[in-house]
C-alpha positions in Angstrom: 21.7 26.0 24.6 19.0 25.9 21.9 15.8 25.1 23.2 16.4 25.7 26.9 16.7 28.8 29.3 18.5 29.0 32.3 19.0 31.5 35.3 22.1 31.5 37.7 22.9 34.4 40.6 25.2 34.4 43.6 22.9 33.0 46.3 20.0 32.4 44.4 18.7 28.5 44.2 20.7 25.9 41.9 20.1 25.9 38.2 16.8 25.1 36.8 16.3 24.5 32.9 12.8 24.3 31.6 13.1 22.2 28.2 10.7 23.6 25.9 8.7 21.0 23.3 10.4 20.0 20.5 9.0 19.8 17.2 8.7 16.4 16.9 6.9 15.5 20.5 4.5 18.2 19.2 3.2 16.9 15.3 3.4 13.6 17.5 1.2 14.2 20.1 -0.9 16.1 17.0 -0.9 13.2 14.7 -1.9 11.1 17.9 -5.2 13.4 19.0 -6.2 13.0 15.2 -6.2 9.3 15.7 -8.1 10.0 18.4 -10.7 12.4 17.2 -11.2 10.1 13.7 -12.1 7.4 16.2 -14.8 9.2 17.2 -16.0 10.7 14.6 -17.8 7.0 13.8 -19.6 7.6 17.1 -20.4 11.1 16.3 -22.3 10.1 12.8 -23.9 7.9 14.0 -25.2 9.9 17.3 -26.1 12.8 14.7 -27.1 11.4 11.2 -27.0 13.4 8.1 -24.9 14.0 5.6 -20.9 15.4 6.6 -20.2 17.7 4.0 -19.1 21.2 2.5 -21.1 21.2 -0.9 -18.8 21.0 -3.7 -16.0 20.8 -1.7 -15.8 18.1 1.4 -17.7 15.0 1.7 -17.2 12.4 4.3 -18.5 9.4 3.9 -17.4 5.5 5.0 -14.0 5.7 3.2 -13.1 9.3 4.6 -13.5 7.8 8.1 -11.9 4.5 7.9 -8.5 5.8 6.3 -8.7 8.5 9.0 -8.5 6.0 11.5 -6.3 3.9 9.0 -3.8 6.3 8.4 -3.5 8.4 11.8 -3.0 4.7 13.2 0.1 4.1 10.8 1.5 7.6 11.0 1.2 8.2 14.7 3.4 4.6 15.0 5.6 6.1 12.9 6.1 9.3 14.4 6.5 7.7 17.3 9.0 5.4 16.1 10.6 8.0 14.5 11.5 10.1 17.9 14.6 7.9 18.7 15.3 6.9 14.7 15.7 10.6 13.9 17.2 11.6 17.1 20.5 14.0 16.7 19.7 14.2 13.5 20.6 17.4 11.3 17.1 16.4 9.1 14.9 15.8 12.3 12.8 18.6 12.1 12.7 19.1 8.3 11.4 15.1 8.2 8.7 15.7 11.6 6.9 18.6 9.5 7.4 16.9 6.0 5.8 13.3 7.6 3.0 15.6 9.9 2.1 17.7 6.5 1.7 14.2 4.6 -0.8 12.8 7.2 -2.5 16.0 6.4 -2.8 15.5 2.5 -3.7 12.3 2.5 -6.5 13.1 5.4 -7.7 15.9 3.2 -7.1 14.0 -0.1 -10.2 10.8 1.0 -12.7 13.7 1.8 -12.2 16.0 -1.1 -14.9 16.1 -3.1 -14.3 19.1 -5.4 -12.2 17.6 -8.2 -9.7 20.5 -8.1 -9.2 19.8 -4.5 -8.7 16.0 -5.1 -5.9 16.9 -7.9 -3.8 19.4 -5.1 -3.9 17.2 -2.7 -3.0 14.3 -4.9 -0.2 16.4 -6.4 0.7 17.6 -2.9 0.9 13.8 -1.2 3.8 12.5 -3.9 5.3 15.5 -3.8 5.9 15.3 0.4 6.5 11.6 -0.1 9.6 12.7 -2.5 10.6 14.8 -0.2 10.5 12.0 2.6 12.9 10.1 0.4 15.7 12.8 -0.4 15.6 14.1 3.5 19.1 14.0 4.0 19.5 17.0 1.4 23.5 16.0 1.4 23.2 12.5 -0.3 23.7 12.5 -3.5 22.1 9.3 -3.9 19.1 10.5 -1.7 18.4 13.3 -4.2 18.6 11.6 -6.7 16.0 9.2 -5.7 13.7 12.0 -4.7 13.9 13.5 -8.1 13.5 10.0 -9.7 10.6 9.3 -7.6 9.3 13.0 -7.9 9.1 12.5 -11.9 6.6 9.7 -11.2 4.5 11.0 -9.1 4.1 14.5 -11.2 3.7 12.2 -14.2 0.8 10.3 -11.8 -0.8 13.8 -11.2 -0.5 14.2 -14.8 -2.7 11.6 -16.0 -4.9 12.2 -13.1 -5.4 15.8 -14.3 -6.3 14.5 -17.7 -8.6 12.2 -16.6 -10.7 14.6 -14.4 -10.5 16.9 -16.8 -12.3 14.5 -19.5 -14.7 13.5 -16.8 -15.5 17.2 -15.6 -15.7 18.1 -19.8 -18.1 14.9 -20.6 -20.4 15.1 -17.2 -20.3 19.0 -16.5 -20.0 18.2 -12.4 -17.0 19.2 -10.8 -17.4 16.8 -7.9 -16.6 13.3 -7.5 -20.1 12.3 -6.0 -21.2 14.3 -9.5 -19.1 12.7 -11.6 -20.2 9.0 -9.8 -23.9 10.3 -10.1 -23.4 10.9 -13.8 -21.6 7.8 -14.7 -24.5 5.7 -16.0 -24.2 7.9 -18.9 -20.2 7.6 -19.9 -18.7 6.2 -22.7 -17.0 7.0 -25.9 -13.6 7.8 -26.4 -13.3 11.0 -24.0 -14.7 8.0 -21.1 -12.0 6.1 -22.8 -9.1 8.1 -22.1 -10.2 9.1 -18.6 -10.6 5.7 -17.2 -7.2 4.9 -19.0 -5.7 8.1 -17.3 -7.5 7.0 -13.9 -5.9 3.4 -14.0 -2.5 4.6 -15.1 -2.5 7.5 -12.4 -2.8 4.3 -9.5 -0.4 2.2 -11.2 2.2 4.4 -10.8 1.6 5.4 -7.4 1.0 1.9 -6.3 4.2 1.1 -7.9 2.7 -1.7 -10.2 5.1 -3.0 -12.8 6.5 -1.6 -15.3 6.1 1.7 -13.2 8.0 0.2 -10.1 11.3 1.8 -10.5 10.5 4.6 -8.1 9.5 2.7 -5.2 12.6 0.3 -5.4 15.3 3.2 -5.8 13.9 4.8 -2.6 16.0 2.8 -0.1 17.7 5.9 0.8 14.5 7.3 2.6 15.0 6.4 6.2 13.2 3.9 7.4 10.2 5.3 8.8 9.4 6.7 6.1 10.0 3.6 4.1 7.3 2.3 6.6 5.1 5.0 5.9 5.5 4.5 2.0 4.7 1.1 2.0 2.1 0.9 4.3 0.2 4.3 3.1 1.3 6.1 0.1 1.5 3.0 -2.1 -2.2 2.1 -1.2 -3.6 5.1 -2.9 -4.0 3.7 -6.1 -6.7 0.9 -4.6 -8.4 4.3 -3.0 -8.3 6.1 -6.3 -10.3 3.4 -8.0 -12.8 3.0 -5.6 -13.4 6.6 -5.3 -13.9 6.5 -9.2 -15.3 2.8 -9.2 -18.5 4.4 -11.2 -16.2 4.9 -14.0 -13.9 2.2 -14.1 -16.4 -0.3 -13.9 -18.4 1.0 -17.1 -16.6 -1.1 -19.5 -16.1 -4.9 -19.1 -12.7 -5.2 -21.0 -11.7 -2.5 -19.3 -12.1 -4.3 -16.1 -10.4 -7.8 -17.2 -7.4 -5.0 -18.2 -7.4 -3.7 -14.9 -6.8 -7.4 -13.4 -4.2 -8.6 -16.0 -2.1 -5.9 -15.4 -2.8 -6.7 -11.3 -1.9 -10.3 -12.4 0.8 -9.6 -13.7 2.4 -7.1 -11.0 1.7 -9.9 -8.6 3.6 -12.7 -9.9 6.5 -10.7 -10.8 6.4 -8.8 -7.5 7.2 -12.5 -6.3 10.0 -13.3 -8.9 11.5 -9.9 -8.1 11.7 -10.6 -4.4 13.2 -14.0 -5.0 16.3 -12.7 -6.1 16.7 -9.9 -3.8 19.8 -10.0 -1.0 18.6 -7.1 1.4 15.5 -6.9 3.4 14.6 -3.6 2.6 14.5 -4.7 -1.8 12.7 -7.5 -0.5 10.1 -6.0 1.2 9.7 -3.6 -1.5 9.4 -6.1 -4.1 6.6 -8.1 -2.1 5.2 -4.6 -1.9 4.8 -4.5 -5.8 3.6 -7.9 -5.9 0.8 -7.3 -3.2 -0.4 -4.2 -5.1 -0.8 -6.4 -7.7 -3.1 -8.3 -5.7 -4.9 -5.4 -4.8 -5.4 -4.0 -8.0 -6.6 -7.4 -9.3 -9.7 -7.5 -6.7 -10.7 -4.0 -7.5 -10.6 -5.1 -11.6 -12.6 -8.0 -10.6 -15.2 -5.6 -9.0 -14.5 -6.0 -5.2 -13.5 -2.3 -4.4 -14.2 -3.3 -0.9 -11.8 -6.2 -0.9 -9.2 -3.8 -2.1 -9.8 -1.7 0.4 -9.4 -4.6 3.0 -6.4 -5.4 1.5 -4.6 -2.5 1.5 -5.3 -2.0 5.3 -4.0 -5.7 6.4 -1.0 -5.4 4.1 -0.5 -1.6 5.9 -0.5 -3.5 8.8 2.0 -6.4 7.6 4.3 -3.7 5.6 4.5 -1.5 8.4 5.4 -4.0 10.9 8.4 -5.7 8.7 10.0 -1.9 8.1 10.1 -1.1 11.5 11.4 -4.7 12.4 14.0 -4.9 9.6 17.0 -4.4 11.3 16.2 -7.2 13.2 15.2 -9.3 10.7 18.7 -8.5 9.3 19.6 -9.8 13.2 18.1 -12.4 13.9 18.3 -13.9 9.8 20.8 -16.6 9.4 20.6 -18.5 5.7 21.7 -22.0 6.5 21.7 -23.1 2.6 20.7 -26.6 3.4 17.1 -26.0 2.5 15.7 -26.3 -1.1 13.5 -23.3 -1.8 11.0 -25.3 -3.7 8.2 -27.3 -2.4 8.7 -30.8 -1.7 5.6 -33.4 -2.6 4.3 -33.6 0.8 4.7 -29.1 1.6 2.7 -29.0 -1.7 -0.4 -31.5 -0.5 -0.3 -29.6 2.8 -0.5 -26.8 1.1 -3.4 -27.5 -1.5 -5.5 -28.8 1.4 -5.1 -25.9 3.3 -5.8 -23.7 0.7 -9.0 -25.7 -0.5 -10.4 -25.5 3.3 -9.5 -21.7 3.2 -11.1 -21.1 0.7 -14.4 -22.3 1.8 -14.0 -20.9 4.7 -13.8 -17.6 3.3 -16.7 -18.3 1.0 -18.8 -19.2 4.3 -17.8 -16.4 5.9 -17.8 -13.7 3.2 -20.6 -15.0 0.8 -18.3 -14.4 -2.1 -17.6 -17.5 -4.4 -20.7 -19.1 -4.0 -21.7 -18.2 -7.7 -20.1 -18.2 -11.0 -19.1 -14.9 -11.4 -15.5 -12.9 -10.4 -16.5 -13.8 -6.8 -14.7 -17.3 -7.5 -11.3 -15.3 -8.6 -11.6 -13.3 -5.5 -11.4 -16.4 -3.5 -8.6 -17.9 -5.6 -6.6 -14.6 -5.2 -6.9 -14.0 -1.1 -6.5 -17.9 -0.7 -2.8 -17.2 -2.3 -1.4 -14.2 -1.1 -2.7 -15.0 2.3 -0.8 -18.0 1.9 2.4 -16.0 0.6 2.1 -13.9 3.9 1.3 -17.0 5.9 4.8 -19.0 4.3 6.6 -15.9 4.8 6.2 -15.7 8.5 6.9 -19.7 9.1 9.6 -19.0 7.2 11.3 -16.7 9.5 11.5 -19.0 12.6 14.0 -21.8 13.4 11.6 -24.4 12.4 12.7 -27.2 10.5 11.9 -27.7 7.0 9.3 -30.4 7.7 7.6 -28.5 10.5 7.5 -25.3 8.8 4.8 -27.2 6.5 3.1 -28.6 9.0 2.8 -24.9 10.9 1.5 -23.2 8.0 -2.1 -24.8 8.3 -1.3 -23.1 11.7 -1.0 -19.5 10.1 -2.8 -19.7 7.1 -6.3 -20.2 8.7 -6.7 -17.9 11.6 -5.2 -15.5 9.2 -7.6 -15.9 6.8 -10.4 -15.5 8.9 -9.1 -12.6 10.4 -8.6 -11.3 6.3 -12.9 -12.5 5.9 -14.0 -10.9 9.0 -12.3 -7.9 8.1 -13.6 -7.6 4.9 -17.2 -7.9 5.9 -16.7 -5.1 8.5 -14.7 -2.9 5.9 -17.5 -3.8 3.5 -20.1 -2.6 6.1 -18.4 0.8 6.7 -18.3 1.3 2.3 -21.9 0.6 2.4 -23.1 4.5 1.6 -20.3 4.4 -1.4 -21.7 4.3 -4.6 -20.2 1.2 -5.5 -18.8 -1.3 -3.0 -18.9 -4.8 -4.8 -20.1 -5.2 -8.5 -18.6 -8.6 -9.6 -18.3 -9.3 -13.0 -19.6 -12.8 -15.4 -16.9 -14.8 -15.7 -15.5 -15.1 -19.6 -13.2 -17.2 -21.4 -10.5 -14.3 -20.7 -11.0 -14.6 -17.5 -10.3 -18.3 -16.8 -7.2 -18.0 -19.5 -5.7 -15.1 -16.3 -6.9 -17.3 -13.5 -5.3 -20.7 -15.2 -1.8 -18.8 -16.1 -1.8 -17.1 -12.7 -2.4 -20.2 -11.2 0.4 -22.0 -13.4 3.1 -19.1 -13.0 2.3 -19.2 -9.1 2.2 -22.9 -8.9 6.0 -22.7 -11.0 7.0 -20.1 -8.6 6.9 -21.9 -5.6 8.0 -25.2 -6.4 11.5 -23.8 -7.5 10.9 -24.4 -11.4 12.1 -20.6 -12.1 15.3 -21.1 -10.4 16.9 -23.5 -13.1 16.9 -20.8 -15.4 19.6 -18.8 -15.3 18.4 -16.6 -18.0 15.9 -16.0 -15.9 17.7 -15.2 -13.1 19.6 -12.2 -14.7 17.0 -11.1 -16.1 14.8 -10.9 -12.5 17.8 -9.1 -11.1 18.4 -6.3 -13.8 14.6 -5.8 -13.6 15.1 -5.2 -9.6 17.7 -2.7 -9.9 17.3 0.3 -8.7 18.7 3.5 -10.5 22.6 3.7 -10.5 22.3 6.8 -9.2 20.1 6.2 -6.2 23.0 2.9 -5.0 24.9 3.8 -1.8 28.2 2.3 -2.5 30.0 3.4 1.0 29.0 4.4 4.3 30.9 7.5 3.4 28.4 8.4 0.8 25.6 8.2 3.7 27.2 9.0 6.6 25.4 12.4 7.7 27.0 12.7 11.2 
């Protein structure tokens, strides 16, 4: 039998079978000792200060460290998860070493300093995550959504490519730290193009709309990779703009175009999910909403924040993935329940949300001035409160209560979300940019006032008695018809 060896003679003692390790208990227990080591490696820089660095190649700095221990965390959970998912499957190897090899890019791609390096590994993490998505090779669907997704993701490299090229051609470095160093002197229309290419490149690969086809035709990726998608690969276009935050952050408009199109993702993130009828499309549509979110704080100048928010949402994503069959379980619609707001749910909620708000103010320091700051506090104040709503809403409260238990939620949460951000903020401290909020314009209250109106609309149920509407939500939440599983014997690999 494959993977054991056994002896058996005529008097000798009774069969013994030594069970050699299996690919996947190896790149777990591997993926688990690099959790390990990037928890000490904190410790170690600070025991032996200096700089952490191959020159021109490798540079570690706060960021490198945290998403080690960020993304280890998430992919050692999943591994582990993954031992009994995958188990008897024909894929399960093939998926192990595809998962373990896009821990590795992602590790190498948050210390890369050479630009070249940054592009490969770039190019090599969408690639592996396609891969993750068609694993079972004899889906048709699957493939399909692999090669969908794989089209993205080169066309994400693509613009990435251009943009370091510009910035490599108009700076002469061929680092990022160079490229940072030098970016007092950008502008012009080669700046132009690369910050454009730069802010297009994380769109895609944060699956912001218009570019979010890819990430909601991949429901035939199994689930822990689904987990690992949403929780990790999505977040790297809030880590691409903060590594190039320098640049980004040159230009003003620029900037207020970076959180419109975040506004934007975010509000229809939450009209898509509305009209979803599986968990998975749900999920992934609050996925594109809360990308939204984090691309908004990092065009507002918080690259900090968006870091913080793309590790608590990791945290959230990864949770509801691996918990979604029983959601599916435990999930029974009642239809007795209005989804809008009644007028008492709404003052509960604006109260709550005013006190959050200062609290996170008090604890953070940010919105105390008239600057972005004030946006920053509007934007965590709501989708905390999304992901505060969403979890009352999954328990057998009543109606009435559920209100009353979201004051419950929403402000431990927050707190946690403030405290988190100051230590994240802490760790960023050696970036070159970490927080550069911008004066607050006339443009700028126009996004906040129709954010706040949209939102406001949203929740009270005002965008349900459209039908329009309704149509149009669900033709813009469809995946690919050639990614749709129609019968389980179109996905049946057993």
């Amino acid at each position: 039998m494959s993977g054991r060896t056994s002896k058996s003679t005529v008097g000798a003692l009774p069969d013994t079978t030594v069970e050699s390790p299996s690919v996947p208990a190896v790149l777990t227990w591997l993926v688990w000792s690099l959790f390990a080591t990037s928890v000490a490696v904190p410790i170690a820089r600070i025991r032996f200060s200096g700089a952490w660095e191959i020159p021109g190649v490798v540079a570690i700095d706060g960021l490198t460290v945290l998403m080690w221990v960020v993304v280890t965390f998430f992919s050692g959970i999943v591994h582990s998860y993954s031992r009994r998912y995958m188990a008897g499957s024909a894929h399960e190897t093939d998926f192990f070493l595809t998962m373990f090899g896009f821990t590795v890019a992602v590790g190498g791609l948050v210390a890369a300093d050479h630009v070249g390096l940054f592009w490969l590994l770039w190019l090599a993490m969408g690639l592996l995550m396609a891969r993750l998505v068609g694993t079972v090779d004899g889906w048709t669907q699957a493939q399909a959504a692999a090669s969908l997704a794989r089209k993205y993701f080169l066309a994400s490299s693509a613009l990435l490519g251009v943009a370091l090229s510009a910035l490599w051609w108009t700076t002469d470095a061929t680092t990022v730290t160079g490229i940072a160093t030098a970016a007092d002197s950008l502008g012009g229309p080669v700046w132009l193009v690369a910050a454009a290419a730069l802010v297009f490149a994380a769109m895609i690969q944060s699956a912001l709309v218009p570019f979010h086809g890819w990430l909601l035709s991949s429901m035939t990726a199994p689930t822990p990779a689904s987990a690992l998608m949403h929780a990790g690969f999505v977040n790297a276009g809030g880590i691409l703009l903060t590594r190039f935050a320098p640049v980004v952050t040159v230009d003003a408009t620029l900037m207020l175009g970076i959180v419109a199109v975040g506004a934007a993702s975010a509000l229809l993130g939450k009209l898509l999910k509305a009209v979803q009828s599986d968990v998975k499309s749900e999920l992934g549509c609050s996925t594109v909403g809360q990308m939204g979110f984090m691309i908004m704080q990092a065009g507002l100048g918080f690259f900090g924040a968006a870091i913080t928010h793309l590790i608590l949402h990791g945290f959230y994503k990864a949770y509801h993935f691996l918990s979604s069959g029983g959601q599916v379980e435990h999930t029974s619609p009642t239809g007795s329940e209005p989804s809008g707001m009644n007028v008492a749910g709404t003052a509960v909620v604006l109260v709550t949300g005013l006190v959050s708000g200062g609290l996170f103010a008090l604890l953070t320091g940010k919105g105390t001035s008239v600057d972005s700051g004030l946006l920053l506090v509007l934007f965590v104040v709501l989708t905390t409160l999304h992901a505060a709503r969403s979890a009352v809403q999954h328990t057998s409260l009543s109606a009435t209560a559920r209100y009353g238990a979201v004051p419950l939620v929403f402000i431990p949460a927050i707190t946690v979300y403030a405290l988190v951000y100051v230590a994240v903020s802490s760790v960023l401290s050696g970036l070159p940019l970490v927080s550069a909020p911008t004066e607050l314009s006339v443009l700028h209250a126009l996004v906040a006032v129709v954010f706040l109106a949209v939102y406001v609309a949203i929740e009270t149920g005002i965008h349900e008695r459209s039908q329009r509407l309704y149509v149009t939500l669900l033709n813009m939440s469809q995946p690919a018809s050639s990614t749709v599983l129609t019968a389980t014997e179109d996905y049946n690999e057993y």
